[in-house]
C-alpha positions, 0 to 999 in steps of 0.5 A: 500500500505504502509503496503504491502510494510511493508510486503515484506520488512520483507520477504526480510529481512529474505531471506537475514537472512537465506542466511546468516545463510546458507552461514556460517552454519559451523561457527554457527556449530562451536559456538555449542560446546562452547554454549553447554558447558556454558549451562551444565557447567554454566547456569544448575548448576545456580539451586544450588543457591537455597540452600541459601534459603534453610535450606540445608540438603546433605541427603534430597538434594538440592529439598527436603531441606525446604525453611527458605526465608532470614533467611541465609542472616540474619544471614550472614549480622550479622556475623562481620567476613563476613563485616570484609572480604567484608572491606578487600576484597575492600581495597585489590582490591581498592589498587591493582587496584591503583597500577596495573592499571595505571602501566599497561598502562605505561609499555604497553606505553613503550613497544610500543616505544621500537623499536629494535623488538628482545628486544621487543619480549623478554622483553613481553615474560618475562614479560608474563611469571609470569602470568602462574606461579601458585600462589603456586610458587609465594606464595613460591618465597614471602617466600623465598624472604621476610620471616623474618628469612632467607629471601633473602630482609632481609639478604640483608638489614642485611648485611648493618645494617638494622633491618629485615622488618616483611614482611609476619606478619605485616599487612602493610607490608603485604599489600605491599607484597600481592599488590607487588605480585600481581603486578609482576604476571599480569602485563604483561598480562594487556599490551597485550590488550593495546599493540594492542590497540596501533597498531590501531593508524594512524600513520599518526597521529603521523607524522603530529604531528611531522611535526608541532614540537610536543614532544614526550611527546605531541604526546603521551599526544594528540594522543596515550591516546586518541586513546586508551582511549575507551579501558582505560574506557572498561578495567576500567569498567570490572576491577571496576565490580570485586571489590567484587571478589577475588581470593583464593589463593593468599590471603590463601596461603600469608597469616597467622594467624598473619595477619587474620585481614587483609588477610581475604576477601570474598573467604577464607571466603566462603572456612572457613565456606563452606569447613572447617564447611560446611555451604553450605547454608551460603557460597552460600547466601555469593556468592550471595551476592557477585554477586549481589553487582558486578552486581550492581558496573558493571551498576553504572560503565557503567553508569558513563562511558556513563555519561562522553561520552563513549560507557560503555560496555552494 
């Protein structure tokens, strides 16, 4: 009896399923273009990550190039270029995540208290607006702006009798440009998901809380970043799970000959001996490696969420 029961619960079950799917067949017909294009363009070039196995030949091809297991990896996690870039690659990130991070979530605060809408508007908006600047622009507005001879920072403080600031050749002030930049391009872009993360709150929260005396710096100690502390942790996570990564521009276009030592991360690492020597088997081991490790950060970091009593992401 029990098992019938079983049974035409599940029958049930799938009539409902397939009504569903039938109800709204347009919208799964819509999902098919952007399933098929990560299948082609993502998923099927995943076979190329065989090449870091491989002793590659671009005339045998991918297939035909002779297996070598781990000898790349070997020689790669020899190489004292490669953990000189995974160092820089980690301070750079672990630096601008310091900095970023929280100044995102403050300007994303202030934003939300802003109360005349057309300031509001206009401040996001140029806000936003570095984002879709390239990184070639940037890299020429930092030259322009903090170049030792001739630059606008250094003019300035010339004509009040300081000495020139080396800006671009001094491996800490370096940092503190590559960070600065980094800063202004995104920042703005950071505050769109905590500013709708803020438009969630009761505000019936807030007005119980002025009720009983609260400040506004109680209120939002008490009330906002705890409402949108689940966001806090989720973008968090995903920013933690990205350590590893990089991006190129920024660091090959700022940097110099003068400041390798420091502007030499994972990607221009990857572009050196993938591009310029073409090590393909070698830069496909290091972008390997470098997912893996990522992978690895994301699980740690879910899971020290979920330890603390947040949801984590998986």
């Amino acid at each position: 009896m029990g098992k019938s029961r079983k049974i035409k619960v599940q029958r049930q079950n799938y009539a409902c399923s397939s009504r569903q799917i039938w109800r709204y067949r347009w919208l799964y017909v819509m999902l098919i273009p952007v399933i098929a294009f990560y299948i082609i363009f993502k998923y099927v070039p995943m076979y190329g990550v065989t090449i870091a196995f491989k002793d590659y030949n671009m005339f045998k091809g991918v297939f035909a190039s002779p297996w070598c297991g781990f000898k790349v990896f070997e020689k790669i996690f020899k190489s004292s270029n490669f953990w000189l870039s995974v160092r820089n690659t980690l301070y750079l990130n672990l630096l601008t995540l310091a900095v970023s991070f929280p100044l995102t979530i403050i300007v994303a605060l202030m934003l939300n208290e802003v109360r005349m809408l057309k300031f509001k508007k206009i401040t996001q908006s140029i806000l936003y607006l570095p984002h879709f600047v390239s990184w070639v622009v940037v890299a020429g507005i930092a030259t322009n702006l903090f170049s030792q001879q001739g630059g606008t920072i250094n003019n300035l403080l010339n004509s009040i009798g300081i000495p020139s600031i080396p800006f671009l050749s001094h491996q800490g002030w370096w940092v503190f440009t590559y960070v600065l930049c980094n800063v202004w391009k995104d920042i703005g872009w950071g505050t769109i998901i905590y500013l709708a993360a803020l438009t969630g709150v009761d505000e019936s929260l807030y007005e119980a809380a002025y009720l009983d005396g609260a400040t506004k710096f109680q209120r939002l100690l008490y009330i906002t970043l705890p409402c949108i502390k689940p966001v806090i942790v989720t973008m968090l996570i995903l920013s933690v799970s990205k350590m590893m990564t990089i991006g190129l521009d920024a660091p090959l276009l700022l940097g110099n000959s003068k400041v390798m030592s420091i502007s030499e991360v994972i990607s221009t690492y990857v572009y050196r001996i993938g591009i310029e020597r073409a090590k393909y088997s070698d830069s496909t081991a290091i972008g390997l490696f470098q997912s893996v490790v990522n992978i690895i950060i994301l699980f740690f970091a879910d899971r020290f969420a979920k330890l603390i009593g947040e949801e984590g992401i998986i």
